[in-house]
N, C-alpha and C positions, 0 to 999 in steps of 0.2 A: 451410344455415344452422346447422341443427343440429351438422354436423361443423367447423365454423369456432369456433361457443364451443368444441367439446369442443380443442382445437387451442388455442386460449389458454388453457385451463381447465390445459390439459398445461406448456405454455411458462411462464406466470406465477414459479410457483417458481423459473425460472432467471433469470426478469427480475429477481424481486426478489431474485436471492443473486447478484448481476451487482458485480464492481467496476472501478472505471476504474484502468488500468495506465498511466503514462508512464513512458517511458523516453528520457533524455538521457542523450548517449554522448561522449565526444573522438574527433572520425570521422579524429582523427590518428593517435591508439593503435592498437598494431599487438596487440591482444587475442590474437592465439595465443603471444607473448611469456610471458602471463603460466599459473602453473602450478601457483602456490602461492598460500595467503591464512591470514589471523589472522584471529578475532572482536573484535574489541574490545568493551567494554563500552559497551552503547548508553543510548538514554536514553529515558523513556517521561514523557508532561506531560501527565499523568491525577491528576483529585483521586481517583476511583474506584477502591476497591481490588483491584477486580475486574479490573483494569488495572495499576494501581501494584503490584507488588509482585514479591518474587524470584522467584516460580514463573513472572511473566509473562516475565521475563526470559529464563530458562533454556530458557522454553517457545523463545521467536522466538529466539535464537542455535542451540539445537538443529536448528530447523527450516532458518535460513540455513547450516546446516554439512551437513545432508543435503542441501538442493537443490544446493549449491555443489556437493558430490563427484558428486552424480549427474549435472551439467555436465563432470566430468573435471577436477575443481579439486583439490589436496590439502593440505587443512590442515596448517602445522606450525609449532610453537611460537617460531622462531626464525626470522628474514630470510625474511619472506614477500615473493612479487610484490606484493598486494594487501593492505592492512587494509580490514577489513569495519568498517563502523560504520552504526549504524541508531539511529533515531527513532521513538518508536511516539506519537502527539498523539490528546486527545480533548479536544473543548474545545465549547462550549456555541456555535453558529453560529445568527446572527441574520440573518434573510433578511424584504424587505415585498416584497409584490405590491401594486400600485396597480389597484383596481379603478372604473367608473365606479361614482359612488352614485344609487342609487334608479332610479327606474321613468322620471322624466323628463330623466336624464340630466344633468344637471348638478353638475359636481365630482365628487371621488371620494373612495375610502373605502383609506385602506392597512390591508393585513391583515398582519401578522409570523406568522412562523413559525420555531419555535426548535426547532433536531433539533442531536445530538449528530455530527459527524465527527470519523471514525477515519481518521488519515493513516500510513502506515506508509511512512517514507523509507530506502532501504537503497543505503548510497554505497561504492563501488569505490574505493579511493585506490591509486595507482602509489606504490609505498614507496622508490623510485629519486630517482624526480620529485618527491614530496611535493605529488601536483597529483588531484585528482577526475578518474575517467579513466568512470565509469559509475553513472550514479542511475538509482532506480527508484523513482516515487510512486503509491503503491498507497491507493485510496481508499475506503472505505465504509463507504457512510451509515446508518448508524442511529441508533437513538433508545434503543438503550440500549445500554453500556459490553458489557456480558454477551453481546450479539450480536456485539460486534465482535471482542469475546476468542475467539469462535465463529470465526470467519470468518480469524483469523491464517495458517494454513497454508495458506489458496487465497492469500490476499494475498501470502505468502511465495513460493511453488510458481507464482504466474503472473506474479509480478517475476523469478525466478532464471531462468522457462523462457526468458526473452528475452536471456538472456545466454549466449553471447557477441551483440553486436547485429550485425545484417546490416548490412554495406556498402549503403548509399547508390548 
């Protein structure tokens, strides 16, 4: 028993610094094509300055221009394969549970619950095609803007690590 807490007491920390990764891909696109990419200026939809602002910016394109090249991508200012364009969203999420009310069980009680999500979207475009050829929605949830300014470079670093995407 004892070693079973000690075993979530250890894990916990990674549960709660966990984020959820998706990735949609064009399972047309032939991804070893592409060789090159640009940054584009992204856009972040935070009242929170802690978020809004130039540093945050600077911070998440520096980050998508390291994981890119550490994939074998190579930045360059002019006729890229890819434009990079990203979205960083915080926004005030309102959630009820429906609970039964009281001891004798009739009717229920909804309870809300309001936490902050951090959505971090980072889109592949074919600069050829002019078409989305690879997205990646990187999630997580906190409750405050400052944790999730925390937490950008794993969001960033376990979107990239899935690029290029496995054949299906």
């Amino acid at each position: 028993m004892r070693s079973a807490f000690c075993f979530l007491v250890l894990c916990l920390p990674l549960i709660a610094s966990a984020q959820r990764i998706n990735i949609e891909f064009d399972e047309t696109a032939h991804f070893s094509d592409y060789k090159t990419f640009k940054v584009l200026k992204g856009q972040i939809h935070s009242r929170h300055p802690s978020l809004n602002n130039e540093l945050t910016y600077k911070k998440i394109e520096g980050m998508i221009r390291r994981h890119l090249v550490e994939r074998g991508l190579t930045e360059v200012p002019n006729n890229p394969d890819l434009n990079v364009v990203y979205n960083l969203g915080a926004a005030n999420k309102r959630e009820l549970d429906v609970y039964p009310a009281g001891w004798r069980g009739y009717g229920t009680r909804t309870v809300a619950h309001v936490y902050t999500e951090g959505t971090l979207v980072i889109n592949l475009r074919d600069t050829r095609k002019h078409e989305l050829v690879w997205r990646s929605i990187a999630v997580e949830d906190k409750n405050d803007p400052i944790k999730i300014q925390e937490h950008l470079d794993d969001m960033v670093r376990k979107s990239v690590d899935k690029y290029p995407p496995k054949a299906k």
